[in-house]
N, C-alpha and C positions, 0 to 999 in steps of 0.2 A: 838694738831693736829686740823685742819682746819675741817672746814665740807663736804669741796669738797673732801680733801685726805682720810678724812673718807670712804666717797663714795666711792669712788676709791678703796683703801682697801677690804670693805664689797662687792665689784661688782667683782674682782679680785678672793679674797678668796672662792666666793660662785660659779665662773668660775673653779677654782680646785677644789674645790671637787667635783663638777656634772664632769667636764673631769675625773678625779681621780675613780669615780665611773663608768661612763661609761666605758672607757678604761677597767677596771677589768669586768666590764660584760662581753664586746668583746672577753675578752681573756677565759672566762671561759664557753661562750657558743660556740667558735671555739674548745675550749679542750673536749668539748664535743662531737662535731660533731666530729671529729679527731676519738675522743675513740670510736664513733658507728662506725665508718668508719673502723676502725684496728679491734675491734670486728669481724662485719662483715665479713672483708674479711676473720678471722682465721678460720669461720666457713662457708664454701661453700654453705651446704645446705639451710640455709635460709637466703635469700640474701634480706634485707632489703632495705641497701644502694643502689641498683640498682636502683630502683623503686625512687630514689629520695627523698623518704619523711624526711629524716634528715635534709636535705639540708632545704628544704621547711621547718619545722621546725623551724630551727637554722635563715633561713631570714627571718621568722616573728617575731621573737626575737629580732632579731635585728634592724629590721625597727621597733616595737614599742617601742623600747627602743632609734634609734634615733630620733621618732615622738616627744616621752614626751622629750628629750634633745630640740630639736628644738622650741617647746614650751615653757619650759621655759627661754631658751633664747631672741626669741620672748616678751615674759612677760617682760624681763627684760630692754629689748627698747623701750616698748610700755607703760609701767607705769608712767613714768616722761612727755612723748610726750601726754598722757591723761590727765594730771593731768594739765599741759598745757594749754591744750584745753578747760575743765572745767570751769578753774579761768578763762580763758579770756570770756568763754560766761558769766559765772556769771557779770564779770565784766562791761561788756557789757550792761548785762540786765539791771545793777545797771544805771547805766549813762543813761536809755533810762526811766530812771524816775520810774521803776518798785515799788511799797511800798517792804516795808521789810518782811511781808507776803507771798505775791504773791510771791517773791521772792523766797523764804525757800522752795514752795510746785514747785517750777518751777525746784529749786534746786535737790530736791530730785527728778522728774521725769529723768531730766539731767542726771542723775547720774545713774537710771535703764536702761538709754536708752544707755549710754556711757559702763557700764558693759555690757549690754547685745551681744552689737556688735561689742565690745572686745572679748568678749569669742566664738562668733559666727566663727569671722576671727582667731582665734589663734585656735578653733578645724580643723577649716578645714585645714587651711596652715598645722598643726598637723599631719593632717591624707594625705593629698600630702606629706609630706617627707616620714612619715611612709611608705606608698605604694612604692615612689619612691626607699628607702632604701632595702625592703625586696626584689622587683623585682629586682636591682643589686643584692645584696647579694646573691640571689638563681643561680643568674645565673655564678657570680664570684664563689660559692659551685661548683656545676655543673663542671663548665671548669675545675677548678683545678683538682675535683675527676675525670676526664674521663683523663687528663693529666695525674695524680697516675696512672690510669685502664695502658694507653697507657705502659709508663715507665716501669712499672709490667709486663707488657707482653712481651716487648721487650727484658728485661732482661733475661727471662725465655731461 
């Protein structure tokens, strides 16, 4: 096998199983809001679910759980497009007559400077999905359960 198909392969495979695991979060932190919602409503007296906080719960769950997805996906486009960018300034410096010294220690700052504002841009964009996620989420919780409330009532 080639080294590209390799790639391909290992970028594919490591694509299912973060889908594979996410997917099973999703469904098992909606199973759970679901079961405080049916809970709840069995017991009138203390009405949790009203007040919203499952909802809110379950979308903060979910937007960090789609943050960290989106991150490392993110990572996973950003690592070859760095590594890129590196060798050609290395490269660069090489041809601009640098010694081989100078080099190594310009190298190595390169490289703190390139990590750092990597991780800089991948927490933030992180934490905009994150946010972006939970606030849908709560609000798509929200409609549906006032939807249930409605249907429930109208049945009665």
């Amino acid at each position: 096998m080639s080294k590209r198909r390799t790639w391909v392969f290992l970028f594919i495979s490591v694509y299912a199983i973060l889908l594979s695991i996410s997917w099973n979060f999703l469904k098992s932190v909606l199973s759970w809001y679901e079961s405080t919602i049916s809970a709840d409503s069995s017991n009138p007296t203390i009405s949790i679910s009203s007040s919203g906080w499952p909802a809110l719960y379950a979308s903060v769950l979910l937007g960090v759980a789609f943050g960290v997805l989106s991150m490392v996906a993110a990572l996973a486009v950003v690592l070859p497009a760095t590594l890129v960018t590196w060798i050609t300034i290395l490269v660069l410096l090489t041809f601009a007559g640098k010694p081989r010294r100078d080099l190594m220690l310009e190298g190595k700052k390169l490289t703190l400077d390139i990590i750092g504002f990597v991780i800089k841009i991948l927490i933030k964009e992180g934490n905009v999905v994150a946010a972006l996620c939970a606030v849908l989420a709560y609000f798509v919780l929200l409609i549906s359960r006032n939807k249930q409330l409605q249907n429930g009532v109208d049945d009665h």
